[in-house]
C-alpha positions as CSV (number, residue, x, y, z in Angstrom):
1,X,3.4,-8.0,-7.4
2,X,3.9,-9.4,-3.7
3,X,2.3,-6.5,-1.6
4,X,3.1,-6.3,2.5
5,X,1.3,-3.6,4.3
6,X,3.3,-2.5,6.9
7,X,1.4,0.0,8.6
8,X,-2.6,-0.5,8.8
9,X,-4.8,0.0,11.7
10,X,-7.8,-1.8,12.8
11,X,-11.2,-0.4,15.1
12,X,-13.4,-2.8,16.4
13,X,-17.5,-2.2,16.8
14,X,-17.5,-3.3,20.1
15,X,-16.5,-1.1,22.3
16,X,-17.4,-2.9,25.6
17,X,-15.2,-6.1,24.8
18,X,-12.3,-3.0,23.2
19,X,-12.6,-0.1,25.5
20,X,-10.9,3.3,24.2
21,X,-8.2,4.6,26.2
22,X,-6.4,6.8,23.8
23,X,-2.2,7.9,24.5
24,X,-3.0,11.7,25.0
25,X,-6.6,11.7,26.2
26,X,-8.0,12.2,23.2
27,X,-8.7,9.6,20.3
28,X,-8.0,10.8,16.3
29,X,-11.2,11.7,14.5
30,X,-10.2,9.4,12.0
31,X,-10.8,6.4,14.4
32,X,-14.2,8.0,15.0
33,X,-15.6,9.1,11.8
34,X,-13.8,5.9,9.5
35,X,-12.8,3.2,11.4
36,X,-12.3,-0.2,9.8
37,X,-12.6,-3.6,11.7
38,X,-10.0,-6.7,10.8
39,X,-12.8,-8.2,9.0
40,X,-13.0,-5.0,6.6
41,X,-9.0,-4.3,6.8
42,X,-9.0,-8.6,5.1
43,X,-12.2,-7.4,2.3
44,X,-9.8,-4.6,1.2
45,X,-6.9,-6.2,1.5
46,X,-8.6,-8.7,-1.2
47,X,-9.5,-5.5,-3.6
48,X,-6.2,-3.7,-3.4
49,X,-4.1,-7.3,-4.1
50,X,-2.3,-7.5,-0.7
51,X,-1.3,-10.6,0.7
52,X,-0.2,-9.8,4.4
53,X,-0.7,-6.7,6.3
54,X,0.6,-5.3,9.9
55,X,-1.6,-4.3,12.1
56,X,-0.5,-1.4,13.9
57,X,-2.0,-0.9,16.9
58,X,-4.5,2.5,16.9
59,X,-2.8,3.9,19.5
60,X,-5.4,7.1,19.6
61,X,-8.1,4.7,19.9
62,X,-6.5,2.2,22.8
63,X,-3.4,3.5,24.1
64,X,-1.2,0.7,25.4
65,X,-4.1,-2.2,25.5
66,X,-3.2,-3.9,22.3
67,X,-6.2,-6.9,22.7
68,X,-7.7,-6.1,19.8
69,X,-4.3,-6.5,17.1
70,X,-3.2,-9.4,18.9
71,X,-7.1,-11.1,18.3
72,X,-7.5,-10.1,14.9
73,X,-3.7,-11.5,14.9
74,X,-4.7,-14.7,16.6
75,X,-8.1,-15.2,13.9
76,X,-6.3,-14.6,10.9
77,X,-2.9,-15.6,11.6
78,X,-2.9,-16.5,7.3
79,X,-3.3,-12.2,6.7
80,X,-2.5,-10.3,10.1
81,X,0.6,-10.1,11.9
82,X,0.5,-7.4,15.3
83,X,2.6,-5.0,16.2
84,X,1.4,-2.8,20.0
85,X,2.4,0.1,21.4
86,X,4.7,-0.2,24.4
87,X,5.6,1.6,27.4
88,X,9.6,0.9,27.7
89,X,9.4,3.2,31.5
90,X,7.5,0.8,33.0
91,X,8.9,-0.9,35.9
92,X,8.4,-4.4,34.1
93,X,8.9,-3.4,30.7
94,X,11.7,-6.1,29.4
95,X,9.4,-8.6,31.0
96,X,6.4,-8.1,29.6
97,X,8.2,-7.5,26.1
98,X,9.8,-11.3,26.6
99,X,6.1,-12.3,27.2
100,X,4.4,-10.6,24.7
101,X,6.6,-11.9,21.6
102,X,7.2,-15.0,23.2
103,X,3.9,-16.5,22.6
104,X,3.3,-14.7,18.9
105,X,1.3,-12.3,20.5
106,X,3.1,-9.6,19.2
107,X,5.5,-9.5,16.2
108,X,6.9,-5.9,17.2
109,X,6.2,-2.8,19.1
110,X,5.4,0.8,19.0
111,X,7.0,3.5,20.5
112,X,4.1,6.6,19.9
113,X,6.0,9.4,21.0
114,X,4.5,12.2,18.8
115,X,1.3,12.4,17.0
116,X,-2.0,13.9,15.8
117,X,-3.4,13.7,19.3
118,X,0.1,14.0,21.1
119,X,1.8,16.9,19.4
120,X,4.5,18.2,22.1
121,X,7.5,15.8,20.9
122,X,8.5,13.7,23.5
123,X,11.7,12.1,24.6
124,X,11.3,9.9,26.7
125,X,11.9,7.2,24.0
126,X,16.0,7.7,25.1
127,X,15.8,8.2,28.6
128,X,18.3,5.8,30.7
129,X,15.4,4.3,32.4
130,X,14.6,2.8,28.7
131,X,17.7,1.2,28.1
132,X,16.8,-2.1,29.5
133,X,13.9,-2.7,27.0
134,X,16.1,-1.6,24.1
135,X,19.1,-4.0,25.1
136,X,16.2,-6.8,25.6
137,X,14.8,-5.7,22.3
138,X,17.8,-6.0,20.7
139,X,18.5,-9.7,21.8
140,X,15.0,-11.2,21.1
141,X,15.2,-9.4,17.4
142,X,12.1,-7.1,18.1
143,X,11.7,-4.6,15.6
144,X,10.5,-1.2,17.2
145,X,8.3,1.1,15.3
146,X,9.2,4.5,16.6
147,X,6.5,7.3,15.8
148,X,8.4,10.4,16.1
149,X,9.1,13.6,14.8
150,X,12.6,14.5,13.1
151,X,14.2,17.5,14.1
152,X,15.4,18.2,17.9
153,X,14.6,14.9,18.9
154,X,16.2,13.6,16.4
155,X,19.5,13.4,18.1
156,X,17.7,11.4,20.9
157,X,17.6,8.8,18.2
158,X,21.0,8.7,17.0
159,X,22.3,7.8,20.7
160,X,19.4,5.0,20.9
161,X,21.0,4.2,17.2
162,X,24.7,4.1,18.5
163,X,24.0,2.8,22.5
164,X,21.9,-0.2,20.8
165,X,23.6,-1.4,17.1
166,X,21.5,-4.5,17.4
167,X,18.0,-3.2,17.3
168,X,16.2,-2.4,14.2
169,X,14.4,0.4,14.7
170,X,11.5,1.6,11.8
171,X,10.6,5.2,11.6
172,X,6.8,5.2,11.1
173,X,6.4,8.3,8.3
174,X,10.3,8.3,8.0
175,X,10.0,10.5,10.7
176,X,7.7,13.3,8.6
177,X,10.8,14.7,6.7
178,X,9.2,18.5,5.3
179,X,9.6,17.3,1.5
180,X,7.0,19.8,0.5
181,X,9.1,23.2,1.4
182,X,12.4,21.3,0.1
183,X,12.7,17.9,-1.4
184,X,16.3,18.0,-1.4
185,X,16.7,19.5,1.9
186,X,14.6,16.8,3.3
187,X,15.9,13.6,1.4
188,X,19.6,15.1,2.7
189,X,18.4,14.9,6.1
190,X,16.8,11.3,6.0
191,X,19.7,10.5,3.8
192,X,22.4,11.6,6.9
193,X,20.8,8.9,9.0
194,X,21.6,5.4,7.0
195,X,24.9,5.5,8.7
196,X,23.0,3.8,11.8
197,X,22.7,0.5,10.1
198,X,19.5,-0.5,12.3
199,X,17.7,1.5,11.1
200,X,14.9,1.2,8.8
201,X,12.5,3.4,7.3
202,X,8.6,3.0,6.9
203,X,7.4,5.0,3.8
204,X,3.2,6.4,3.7
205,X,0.8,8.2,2.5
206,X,2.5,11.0,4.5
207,X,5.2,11.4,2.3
208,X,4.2,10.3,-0.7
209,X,1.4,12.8,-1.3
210,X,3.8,15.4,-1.2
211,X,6.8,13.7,-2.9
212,X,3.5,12.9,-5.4
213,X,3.0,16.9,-5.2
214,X,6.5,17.8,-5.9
215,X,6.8,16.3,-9.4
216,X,9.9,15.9,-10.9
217,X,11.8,17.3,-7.9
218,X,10.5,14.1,-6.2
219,X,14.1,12.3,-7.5
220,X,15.6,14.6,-5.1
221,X,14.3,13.3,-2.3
222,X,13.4,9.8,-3.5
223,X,17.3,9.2,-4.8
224,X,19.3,10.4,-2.1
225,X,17.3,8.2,0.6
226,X,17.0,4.8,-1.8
227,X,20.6,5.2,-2.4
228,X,21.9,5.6,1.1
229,X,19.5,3.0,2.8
230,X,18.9,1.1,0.1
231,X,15.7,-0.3,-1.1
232,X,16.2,-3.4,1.2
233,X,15.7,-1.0,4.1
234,X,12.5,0.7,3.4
235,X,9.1,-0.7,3.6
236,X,5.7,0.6,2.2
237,X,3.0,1.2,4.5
238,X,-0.8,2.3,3.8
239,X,-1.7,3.6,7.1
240,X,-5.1,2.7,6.0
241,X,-8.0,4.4,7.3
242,X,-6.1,7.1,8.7
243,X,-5.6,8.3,5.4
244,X,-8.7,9.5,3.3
245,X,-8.2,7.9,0.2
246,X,-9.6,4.2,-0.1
247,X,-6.6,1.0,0.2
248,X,-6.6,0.4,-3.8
249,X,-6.1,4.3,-4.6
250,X,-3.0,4.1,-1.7
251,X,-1.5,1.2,-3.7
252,X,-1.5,3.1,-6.6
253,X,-0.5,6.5,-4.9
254,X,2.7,4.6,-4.2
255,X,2.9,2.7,-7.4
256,X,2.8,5.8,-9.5
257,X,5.9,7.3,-7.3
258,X,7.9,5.0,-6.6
259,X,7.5,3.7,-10.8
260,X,11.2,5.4,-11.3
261,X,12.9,3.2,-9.2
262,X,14.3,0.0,-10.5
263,X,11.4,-3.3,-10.5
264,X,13.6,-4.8,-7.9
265,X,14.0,-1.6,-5.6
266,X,10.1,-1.3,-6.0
267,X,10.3,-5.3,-4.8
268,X,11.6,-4.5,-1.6
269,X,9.6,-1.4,-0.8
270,X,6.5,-3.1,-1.5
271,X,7.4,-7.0,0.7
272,X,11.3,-8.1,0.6
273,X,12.0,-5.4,3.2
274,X,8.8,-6.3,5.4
275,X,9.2,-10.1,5.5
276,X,13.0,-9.8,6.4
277,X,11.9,-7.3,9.4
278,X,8.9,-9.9,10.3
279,X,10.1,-13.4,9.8
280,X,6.5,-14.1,10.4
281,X,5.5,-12.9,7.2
282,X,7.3,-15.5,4.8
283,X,5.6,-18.4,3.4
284,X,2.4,-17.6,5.0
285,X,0.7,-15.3,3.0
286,X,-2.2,-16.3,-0.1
């Protein structure tokens, strides 16, 4: 099976040529205690069968300097495309997007507006000061990852959704939906949002452990959400090493849930969805 990655991150050993300056003031222990250079990200890449992955930049780790995604991008432009976290409120945020995208730097950005190391839910991500670098983002076909929390902000989104039809936006973690205290509940609210037709969701470890968890209650999440969005907008995502479990036992943590959906639903979760969103990706991988 064709295997994209969409959502990996990458830690180099040098900290001198990559200095940390982690969003928050504080880096994730994760980056700390198993961090995994572009070098190692390729060697598992080769054991767990994937042929292209995204690097996302480590945002608790290096904040908005994206130099080390875009290198590993530049040395391995065969495996690695790079996608850096972006500050749409700066003054020359449209700008510096053109630039960055412009020369293949970057294939998308981030948007890291909640997190481990950030947990007050910002939104900031819709303010009016940001609409400039969504209307540019729109008309160079940037994808923007958004890392964000559903719930209050949630409505933040749906105007950035309505005010901006031509971006496609990815939810990292499909927002962190609570599937474990209701499947149902939580596939019904992902479900709601597929009306926005730019949007697209990015599907992890984060929810399928607990969709894993949840058994046979999984379809109630798993077929409201596939059948609103459709396969074709929904990408896998390891978010290798921030999660514990090696890249191989990721691959199969998604294989065994998602193994109810039809072979050519599972085909667009797991690449067809990820080399529409980054042109980049087709034709170039082993």
């Amino acid at each position: 099976m064709d295997i994209v990655d969409t959502h990996c991150h990458v830690i180099s050993e040098d900290r001198a040529r990559y200095p940390w300056s982690p969003l928050g003031g504080k880096a994730s222990a994760w980056a700390a205690s198993r961090p995994v250079t572009a070098d190692g990200m390729a060697a598992r890449m080769d054991e767990a069968g994937i042929a292209q992955s995204v690097l996302v930049q480590a945002t608790t780790a290096y904040g908005y300097d994206n130099s080390y995604v875009t290198d590993s991008r530049a040395r391995r432009p065969d495996r690695f495309l790079a996608v850096g976290t972006f500050d749409p409120l700066a003054p020359d945020a449209t700008a510096r997007l053109g630039a960055a995208v412009g020369d293949g730097r970057l294939a998308g950005v981030r948007l890291f507006t909640s997190g481990s190391t950030v947990p007050e839910q910002g939104e900031w991500f819709a303010a009016p000061q940001t609409y400039e670098f969504w209307h540019a983002a729109g008309v160079l076909g940037v994808p923007v990852c958004l890392q964000m929390r559903l719930g209050p902000a949630t409505r933040r989104l749906v105007e950035v959704l309505e005010r901006f039809p031509d971006v496609r936006v990815l939810l990292d973690h499909l927002g962190y939906p609570d599937i474990a205290a209701s499947p149902g509940r939580a596939g019904k609210e992902v479900a709601e949002l597929a009306a926005h037709p730019g949007l697209y969701l990015k599907l992890t470890h984060r929810n399928l452990e607990p969709l894993r968890d949840a058994g046979e209650e999984a379809v109630e999440f798993l077929a409201p959400v596939v059948e609103s969005f459709g396969a074709g907008r929904v990408a896998w995502g390891s978010n290798c090493p921030a999660a514990e479990q090696s890249l191989p036992e990721l691959v199969g943590l998604a294989r065994g849930v998602l193994a109810p959906l039809p072979a050519s639903a599972r085909a667009e979760i797991f690449a067809g969805t990820a080399r529409r969103l980054y042109p980049a990706l087709a034709g170039s991988g082993r």
